[in-house]
MMTF fields as JSON, N, C-alpha, C and O atoms, coordinates in Angstrom:
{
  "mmtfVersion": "1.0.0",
  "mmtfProducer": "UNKNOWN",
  "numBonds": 275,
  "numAtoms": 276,
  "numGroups": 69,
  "numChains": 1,
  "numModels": 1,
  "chainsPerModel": [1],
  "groupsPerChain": [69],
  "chainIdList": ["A"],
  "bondAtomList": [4, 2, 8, 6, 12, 10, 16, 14, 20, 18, 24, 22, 28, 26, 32, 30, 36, 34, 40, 38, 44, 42, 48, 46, 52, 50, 56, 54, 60, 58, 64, 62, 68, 66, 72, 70, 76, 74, 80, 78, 84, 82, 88, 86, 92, 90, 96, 94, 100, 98, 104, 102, 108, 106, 112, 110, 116, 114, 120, 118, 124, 122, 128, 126, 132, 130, 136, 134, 140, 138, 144, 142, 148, 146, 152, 150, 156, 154, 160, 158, 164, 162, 168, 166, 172, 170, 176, 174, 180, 178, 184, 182, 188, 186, 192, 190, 196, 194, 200, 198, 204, 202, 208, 206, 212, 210, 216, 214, 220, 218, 224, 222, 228, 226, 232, 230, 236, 234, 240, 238, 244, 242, 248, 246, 252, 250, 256, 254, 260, 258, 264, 262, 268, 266, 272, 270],
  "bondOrderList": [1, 1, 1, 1, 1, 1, 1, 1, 1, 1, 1, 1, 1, 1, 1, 1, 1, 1, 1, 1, 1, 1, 1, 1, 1, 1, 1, 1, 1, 1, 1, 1, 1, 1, 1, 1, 1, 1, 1, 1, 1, 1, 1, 1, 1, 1, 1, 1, 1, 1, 1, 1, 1, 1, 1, 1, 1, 1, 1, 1, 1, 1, 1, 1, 1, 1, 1, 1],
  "groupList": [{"groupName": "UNK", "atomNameList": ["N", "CA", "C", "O"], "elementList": ["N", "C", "C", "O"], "formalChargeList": [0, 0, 0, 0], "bondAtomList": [1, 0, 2, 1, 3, 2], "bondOrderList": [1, 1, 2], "singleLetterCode": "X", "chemCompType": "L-PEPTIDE LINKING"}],
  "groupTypeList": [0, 0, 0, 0, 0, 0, 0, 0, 0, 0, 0, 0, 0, 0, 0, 0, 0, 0, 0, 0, 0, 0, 0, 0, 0, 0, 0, 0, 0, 0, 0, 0, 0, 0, 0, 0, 0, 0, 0, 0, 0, 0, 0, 0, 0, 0, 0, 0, 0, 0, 0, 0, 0, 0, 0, 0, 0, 0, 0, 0, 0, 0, 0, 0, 0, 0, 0, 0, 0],
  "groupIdList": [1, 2, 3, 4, 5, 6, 7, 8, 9, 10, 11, 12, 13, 14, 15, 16, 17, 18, 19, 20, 21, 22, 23, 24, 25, 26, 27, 28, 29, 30, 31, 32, 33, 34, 35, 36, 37, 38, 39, 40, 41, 42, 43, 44, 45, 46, 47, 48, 49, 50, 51, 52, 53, 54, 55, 56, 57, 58, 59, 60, 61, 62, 63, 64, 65, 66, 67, 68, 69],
  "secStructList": [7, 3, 3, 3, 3, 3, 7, 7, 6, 6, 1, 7, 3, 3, 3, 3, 4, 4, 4, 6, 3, 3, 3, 3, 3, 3, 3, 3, 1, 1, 1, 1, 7, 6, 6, 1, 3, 3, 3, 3, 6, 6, 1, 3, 3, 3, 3, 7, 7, 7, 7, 1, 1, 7, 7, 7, 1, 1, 3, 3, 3, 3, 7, 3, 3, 3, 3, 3, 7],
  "xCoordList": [8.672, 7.554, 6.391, 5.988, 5.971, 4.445, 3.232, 2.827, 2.772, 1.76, 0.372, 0.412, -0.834, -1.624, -2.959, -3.507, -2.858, -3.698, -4.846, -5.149, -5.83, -7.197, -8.222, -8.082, -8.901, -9.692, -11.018, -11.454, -11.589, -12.681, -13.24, -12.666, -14.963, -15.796, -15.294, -15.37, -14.448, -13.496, -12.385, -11.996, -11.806, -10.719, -9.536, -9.467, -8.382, -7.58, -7.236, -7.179, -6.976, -6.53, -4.92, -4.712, -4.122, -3.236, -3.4, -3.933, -2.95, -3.248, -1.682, -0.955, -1.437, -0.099, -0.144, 0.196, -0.547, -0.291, 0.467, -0.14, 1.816, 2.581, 2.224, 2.81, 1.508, 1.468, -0.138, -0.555, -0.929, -2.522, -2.971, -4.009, -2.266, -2.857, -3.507, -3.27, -4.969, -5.167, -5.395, -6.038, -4.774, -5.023, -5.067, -4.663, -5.807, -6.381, -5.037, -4.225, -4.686, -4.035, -4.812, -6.028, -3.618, -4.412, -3.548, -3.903, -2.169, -1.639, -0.502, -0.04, -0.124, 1.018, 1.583, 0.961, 2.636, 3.159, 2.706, 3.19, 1.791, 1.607, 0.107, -0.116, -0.926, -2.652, -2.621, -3.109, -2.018, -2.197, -1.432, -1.68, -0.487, 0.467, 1.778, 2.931, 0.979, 2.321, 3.483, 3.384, 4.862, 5.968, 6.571, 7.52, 6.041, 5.958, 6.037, 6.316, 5.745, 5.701, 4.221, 3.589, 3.627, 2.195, 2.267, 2.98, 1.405, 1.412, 0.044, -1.076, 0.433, -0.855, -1.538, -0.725, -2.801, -3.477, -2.72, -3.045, -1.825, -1.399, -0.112, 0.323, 0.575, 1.827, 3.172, 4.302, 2.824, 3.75, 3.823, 2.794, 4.902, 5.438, 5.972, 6.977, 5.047, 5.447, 6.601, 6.702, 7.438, 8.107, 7.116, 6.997, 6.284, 5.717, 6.281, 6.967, 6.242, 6.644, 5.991, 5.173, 6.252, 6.493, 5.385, 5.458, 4.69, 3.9, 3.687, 3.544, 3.643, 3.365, 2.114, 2.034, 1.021, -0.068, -1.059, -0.798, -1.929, -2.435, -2.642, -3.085, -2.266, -2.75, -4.074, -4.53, -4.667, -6.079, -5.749, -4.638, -6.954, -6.735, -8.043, -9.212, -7.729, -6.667, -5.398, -5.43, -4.219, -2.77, -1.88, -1.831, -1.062, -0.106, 1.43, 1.644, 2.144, 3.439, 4.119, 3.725, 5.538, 6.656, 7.133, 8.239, 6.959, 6.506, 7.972, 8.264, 8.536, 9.651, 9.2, 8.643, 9.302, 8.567, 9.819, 10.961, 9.685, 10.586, 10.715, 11.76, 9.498, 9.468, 8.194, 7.413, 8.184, 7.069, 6.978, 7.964, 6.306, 5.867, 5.051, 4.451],
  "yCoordList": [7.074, 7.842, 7.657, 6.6, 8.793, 8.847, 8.505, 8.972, 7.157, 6.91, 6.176, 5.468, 6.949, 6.527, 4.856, 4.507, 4.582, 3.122, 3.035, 3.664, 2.619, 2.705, 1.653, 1.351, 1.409, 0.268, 0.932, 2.047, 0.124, 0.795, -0.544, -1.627, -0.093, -1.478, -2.217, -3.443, -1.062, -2.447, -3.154, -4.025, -2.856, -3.435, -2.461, -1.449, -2.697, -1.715, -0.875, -1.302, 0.6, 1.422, 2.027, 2.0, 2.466, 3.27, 4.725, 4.841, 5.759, 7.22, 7.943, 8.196, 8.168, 8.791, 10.576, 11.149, 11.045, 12.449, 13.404, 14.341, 13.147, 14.012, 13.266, 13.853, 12.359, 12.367, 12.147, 11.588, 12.936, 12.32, 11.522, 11.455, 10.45, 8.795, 8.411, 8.561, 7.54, 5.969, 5.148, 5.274, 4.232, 2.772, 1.974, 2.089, 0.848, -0.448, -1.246, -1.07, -2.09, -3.371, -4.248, -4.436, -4.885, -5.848, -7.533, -8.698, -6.817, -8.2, -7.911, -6.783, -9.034, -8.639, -9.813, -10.849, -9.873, -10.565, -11.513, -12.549, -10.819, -11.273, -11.127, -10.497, -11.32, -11.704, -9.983, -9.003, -10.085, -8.719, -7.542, -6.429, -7.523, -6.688, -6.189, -6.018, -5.977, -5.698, -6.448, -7.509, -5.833, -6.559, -7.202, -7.885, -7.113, -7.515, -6.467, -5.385, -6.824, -5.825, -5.792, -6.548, -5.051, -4.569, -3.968, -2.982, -4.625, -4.123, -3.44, -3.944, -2.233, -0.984, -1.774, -2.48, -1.746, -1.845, -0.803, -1.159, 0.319, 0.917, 0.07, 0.484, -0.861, -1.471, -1.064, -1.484, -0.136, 0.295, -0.672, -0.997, -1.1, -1.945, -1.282, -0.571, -1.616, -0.922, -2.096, -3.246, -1.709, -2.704, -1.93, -0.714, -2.745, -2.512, -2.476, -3.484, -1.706, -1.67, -2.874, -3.486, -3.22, -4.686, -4.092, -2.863, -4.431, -4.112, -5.299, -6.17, -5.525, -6.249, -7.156, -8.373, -6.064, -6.452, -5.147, -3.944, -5.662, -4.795, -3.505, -3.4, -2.445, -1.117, -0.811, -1.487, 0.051, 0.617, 1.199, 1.711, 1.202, 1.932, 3.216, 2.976, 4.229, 4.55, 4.83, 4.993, 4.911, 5.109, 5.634, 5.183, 6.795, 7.144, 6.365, 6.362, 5.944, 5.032, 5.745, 6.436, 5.074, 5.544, 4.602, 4.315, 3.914, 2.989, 3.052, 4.193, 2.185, 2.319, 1.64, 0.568, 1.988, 2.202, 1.079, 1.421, -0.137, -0.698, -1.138, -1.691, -0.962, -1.073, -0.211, 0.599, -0.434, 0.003, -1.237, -1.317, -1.792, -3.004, -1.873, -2.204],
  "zCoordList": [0.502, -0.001, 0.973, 1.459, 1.144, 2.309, 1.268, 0.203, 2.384, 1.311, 2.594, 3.601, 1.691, 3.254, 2.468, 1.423, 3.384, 3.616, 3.654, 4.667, 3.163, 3.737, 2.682, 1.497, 3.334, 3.535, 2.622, 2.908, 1.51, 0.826, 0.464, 0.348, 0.256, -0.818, -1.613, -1.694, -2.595, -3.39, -3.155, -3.933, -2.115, -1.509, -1.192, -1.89, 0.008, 0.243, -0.988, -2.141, -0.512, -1.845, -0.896, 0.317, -1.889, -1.471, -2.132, -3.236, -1.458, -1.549, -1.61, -0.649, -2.957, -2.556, -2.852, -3.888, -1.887, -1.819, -2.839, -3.357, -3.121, -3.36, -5.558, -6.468, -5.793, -7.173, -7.75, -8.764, -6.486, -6.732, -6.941, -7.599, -6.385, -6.956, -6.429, -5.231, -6.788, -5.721, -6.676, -7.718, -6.203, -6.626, -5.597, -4.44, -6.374, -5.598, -5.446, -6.355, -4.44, -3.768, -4.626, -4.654, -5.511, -6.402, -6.124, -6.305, -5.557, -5.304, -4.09, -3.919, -3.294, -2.107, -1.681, -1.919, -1.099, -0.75, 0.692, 1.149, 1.062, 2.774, 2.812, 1.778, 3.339, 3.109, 3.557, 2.993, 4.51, 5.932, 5.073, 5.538, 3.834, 2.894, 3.623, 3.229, 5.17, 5.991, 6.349, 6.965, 5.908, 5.827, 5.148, 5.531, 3.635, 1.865, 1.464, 1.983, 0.346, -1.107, -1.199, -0.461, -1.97, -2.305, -3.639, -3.822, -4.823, -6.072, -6.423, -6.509, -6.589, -6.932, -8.305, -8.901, -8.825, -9.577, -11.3, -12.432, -11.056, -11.927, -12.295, -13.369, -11.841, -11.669, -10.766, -11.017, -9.632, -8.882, -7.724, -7.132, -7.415, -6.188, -5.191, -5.209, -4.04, -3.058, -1.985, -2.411, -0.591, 0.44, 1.185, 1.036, 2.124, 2.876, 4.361, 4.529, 5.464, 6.455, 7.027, 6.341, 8.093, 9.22, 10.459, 10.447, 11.198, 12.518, 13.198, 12.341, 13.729, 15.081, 14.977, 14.812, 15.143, 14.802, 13.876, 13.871, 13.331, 11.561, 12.244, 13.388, 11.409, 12.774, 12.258, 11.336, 12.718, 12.428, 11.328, 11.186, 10.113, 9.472, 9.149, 9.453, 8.66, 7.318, 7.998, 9.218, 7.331, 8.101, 7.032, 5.888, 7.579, 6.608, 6.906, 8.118, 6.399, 6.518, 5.146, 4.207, 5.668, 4.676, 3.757, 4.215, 2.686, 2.105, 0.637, 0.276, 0.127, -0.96, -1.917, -1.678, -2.876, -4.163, -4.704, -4.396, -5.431, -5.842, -6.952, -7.293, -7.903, -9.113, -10.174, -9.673, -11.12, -12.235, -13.485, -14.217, -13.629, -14.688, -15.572, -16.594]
}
């Protein structure tokens, strides 16, 4: 799922296009989220893709959705 990244006052949000969402990054597996899991503020779990080093953001990535609490 295409989902874009970006950096706000209240803390990273994710933007998923295709279901009008944003929610806040409320919890993750990794400080940086990249290369973990990332849990949306609504209860959606994202696998986060892997980089090297943090890319600039805002950023769109292809991101797998692995759960709903």
């Amino acid at each position: 799922m295409k989902i874009t990244v970006r950096e706000t006052p209240k803390g990273m949000e994710v933007y998923v296009a295709k279901k009008d969402l944003e929610e806040l990054i409320v919890e993750s597996e990794t400080p940086a989220i990249w290369g973990g899991w990332a849990k949306l503020s609504n209860g959606w779990i994202f696998e986060m893709p892997a980089f090297d080093e943090a890319p600039k953001l805002p950023i769109t990535v292809d991101a797998r959705r692995l759960a709903v609490e």
